[in-house]
C-alpha positions in Angstrom: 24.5 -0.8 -14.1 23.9 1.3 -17.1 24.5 5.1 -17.0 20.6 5.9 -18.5 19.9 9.2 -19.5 16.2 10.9 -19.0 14.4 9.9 -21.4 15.6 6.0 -21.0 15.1 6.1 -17.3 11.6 7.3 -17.6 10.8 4.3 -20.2 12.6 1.8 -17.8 10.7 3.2 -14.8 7.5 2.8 -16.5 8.2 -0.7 -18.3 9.3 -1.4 -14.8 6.4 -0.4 -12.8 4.2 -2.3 -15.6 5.8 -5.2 -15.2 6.3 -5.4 -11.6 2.2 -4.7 -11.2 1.0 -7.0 -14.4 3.9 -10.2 -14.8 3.0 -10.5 -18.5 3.5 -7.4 -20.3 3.1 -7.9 -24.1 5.1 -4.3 -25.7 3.2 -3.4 -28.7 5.9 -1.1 -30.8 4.0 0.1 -33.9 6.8 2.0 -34.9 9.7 -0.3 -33.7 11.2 2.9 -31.8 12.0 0.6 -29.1 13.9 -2.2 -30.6 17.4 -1.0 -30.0 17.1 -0.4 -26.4 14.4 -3.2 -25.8 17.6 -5.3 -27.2 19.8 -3.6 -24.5 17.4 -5.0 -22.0 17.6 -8.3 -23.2 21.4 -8.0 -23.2 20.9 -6.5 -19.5 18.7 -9.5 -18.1 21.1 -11.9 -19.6 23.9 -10.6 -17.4 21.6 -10.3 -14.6 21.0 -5.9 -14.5 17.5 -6.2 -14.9 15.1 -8.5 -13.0 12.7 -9.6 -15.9 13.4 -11.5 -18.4 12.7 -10.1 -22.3 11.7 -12.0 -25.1 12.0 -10.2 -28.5 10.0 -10.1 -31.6 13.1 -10.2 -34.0 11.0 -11.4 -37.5 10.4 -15.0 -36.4 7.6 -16.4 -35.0 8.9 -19.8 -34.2 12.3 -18.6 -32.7 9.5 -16.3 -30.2 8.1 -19.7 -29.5 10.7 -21.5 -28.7 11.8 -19.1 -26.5 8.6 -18.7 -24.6 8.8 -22.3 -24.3 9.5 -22.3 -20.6 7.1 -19.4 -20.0 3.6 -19.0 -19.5 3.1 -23.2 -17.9 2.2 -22.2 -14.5 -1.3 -21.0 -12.9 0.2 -17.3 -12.4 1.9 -15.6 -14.7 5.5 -15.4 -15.3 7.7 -12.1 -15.4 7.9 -11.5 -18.5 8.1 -8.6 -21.1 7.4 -9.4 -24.9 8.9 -6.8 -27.5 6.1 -6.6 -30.3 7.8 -4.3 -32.8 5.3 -3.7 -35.5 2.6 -4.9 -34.2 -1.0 -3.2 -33.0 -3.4 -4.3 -31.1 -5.3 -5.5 -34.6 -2.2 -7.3 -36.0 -1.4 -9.2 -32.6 -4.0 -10.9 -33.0 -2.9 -12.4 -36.4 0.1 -13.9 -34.6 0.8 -17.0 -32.8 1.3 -14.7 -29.6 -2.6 -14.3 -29.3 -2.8 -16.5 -26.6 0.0 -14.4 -24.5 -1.4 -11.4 -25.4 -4.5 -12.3 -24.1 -2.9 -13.8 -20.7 -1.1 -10.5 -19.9 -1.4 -6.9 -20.3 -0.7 -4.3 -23.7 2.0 -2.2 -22.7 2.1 0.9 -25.6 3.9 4.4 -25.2 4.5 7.0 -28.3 7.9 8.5 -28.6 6.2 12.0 -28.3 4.8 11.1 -25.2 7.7 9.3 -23.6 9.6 12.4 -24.7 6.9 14.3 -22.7 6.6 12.3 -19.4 10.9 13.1 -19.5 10.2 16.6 -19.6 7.7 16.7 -16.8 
């Protein structure tokens, strides 16, 4: 497991708690803060140190596509978190992830208030 410090184990808590209580969380990043560790978690699920699996916004809508190819085919919906970086709730809905967006739930948190959830 990954040594996290405060501030990242408050995010994971609450992505975690999101996704455990939603399935399909789609991670609007306005300000692509997240990428790097939303990467990490990726990395993470891969080698099997986190239990959902992460699909990334990484410029290319087809790649996401193809990845969420085996996602989103059943009645309920999958665990799943999607990395949005850049994107608002206005500009989702441009994309070809509409229909997932729609499906699960917005997940959105500021730096500044990430940084003050840590410090409480």
């Amino acid at each position: 497991m990954t040594n996290l410090g405060p501030i990242t184990t408050t995010l994971e808590a609450d992505v975690s708690r999101e996704l455990r209580h939603q399935h399909l969380v789609i991670w609007l990043d306005k300000d692509s803060h997240y990428t790097a560790y939303v990467d990490e978690l990726a990395q993470r699920h891969a080698q099997g140190d986190f239990f959902a699996p992460v699909i990334p916004f990484r410029g290319s809508y087809l790649e996401m596509m193809l990845a969420l190819e085996n996602h989103g085919n059943k009645e309920t919906p999958d665990l799943l978190l999607l990395h949005m970086p850049g994107h608002i709730e206005d500009s989702i809905r441009q994309t070809p992830i509409l229909e997932m967006y729609r499906a699960g739930t917005r997940y959105r948190k500021s730096l500044e208030t990430l940084v003050r959830d840590a410090a409480t």
